[in-house]
C-alpha positions as CSV (number, residue, x, y, z in Angstrom):
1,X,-4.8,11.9,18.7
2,X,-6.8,15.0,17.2
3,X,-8.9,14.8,14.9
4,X,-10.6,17.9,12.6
5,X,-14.0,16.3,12.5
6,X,-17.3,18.2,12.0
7,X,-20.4,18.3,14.8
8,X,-20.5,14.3,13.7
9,X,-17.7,13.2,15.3
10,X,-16.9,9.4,14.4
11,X,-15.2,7.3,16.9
12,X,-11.9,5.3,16.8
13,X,-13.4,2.4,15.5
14,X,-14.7,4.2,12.8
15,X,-11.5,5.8,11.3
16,X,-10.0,2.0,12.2
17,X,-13.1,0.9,9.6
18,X,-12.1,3.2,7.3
19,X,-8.4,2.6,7.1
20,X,-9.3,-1.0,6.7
21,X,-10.7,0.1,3.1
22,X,-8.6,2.6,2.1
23,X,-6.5,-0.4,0.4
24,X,-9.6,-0.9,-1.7
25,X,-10.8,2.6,-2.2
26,X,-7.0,3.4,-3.7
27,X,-7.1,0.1,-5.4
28,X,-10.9,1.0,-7.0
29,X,-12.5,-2.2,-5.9
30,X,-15.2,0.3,-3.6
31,X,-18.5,0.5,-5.1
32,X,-19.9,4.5,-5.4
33,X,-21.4,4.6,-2.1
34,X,-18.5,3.0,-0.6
35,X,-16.2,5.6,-2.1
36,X,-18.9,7.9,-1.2
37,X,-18.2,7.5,2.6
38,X,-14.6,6.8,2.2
39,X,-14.1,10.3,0.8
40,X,-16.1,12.2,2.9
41,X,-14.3,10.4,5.9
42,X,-10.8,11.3,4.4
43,X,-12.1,15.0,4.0
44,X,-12.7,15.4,7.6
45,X,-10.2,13.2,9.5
46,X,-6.7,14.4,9.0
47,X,-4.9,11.7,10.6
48,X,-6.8,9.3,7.9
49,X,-6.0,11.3,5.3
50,X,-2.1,11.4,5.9
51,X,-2.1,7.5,6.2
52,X,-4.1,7.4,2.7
53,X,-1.6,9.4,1.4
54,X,1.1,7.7,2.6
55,X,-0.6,4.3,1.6
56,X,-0.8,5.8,-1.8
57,X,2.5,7.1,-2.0
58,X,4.0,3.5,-0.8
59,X,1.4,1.8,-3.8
60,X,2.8,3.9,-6.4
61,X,6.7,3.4,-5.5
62,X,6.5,-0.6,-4.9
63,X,4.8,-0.3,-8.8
64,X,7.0,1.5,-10.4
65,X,10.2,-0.2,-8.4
66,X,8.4,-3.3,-9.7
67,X,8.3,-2.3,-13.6
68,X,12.1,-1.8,-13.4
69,X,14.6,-4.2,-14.6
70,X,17.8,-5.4,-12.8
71,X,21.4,-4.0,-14.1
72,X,22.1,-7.1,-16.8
73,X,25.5,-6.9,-14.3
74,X,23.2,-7.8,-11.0
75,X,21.0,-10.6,-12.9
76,X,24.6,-12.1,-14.3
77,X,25.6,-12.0,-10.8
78,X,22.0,-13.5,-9.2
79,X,22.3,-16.3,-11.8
80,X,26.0,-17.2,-11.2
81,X,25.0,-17.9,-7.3
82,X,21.8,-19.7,-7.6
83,X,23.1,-22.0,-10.1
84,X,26.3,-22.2,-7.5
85,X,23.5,-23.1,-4.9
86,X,21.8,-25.4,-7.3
87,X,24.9,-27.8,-7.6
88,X,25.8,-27.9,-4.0
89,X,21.6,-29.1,-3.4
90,X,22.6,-32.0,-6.2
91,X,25.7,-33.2,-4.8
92,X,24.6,-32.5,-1.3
């Protein structure tokens, strides 16, 4: 795996250390020096920054496919078989 790092080359660990707190860098839960580093990692390590990317990209489409409602049609339908599932568990 390449890597487009300056003369201070980090190691394999390190990116691994980094993509561990990428969840909470995108999430804001870093404090300042945290993000510090975490930036000026992602600025010089492509391979990180694709995966942040793609971390942030995956974030923002599991929010907004979670702010979305079910067609009324689809909840009808849910609600029909789990009550169908329910009485089968009673008599059962």
């Amino acid at each position: 795996m390449s890597h487009d790092h300056g003369p201070d080359d980090v190691s394999a660990s390190d990116c691994a250390d980094f993509l561990e707190r990428i969840v909470y860098f995108i999430d804001n839960e870093l404090d300042e020096a945290d993000c510090s580093a975490v930036r000026l990692h992602l600025d010089s390590c492509n391979p990180c920054l694709e995966k942040y990317d793609l971390q942030r990209t995956v974030k923002s489409v599991v929010a907004r496919s979670c702010s979305e409602a079910a067609p009324s049609e689809l909840r009808e339908r849910v609600l029909v078989r789990i009550r169908e599932v329910q009485l089968r568990i009673s008599k059962g």
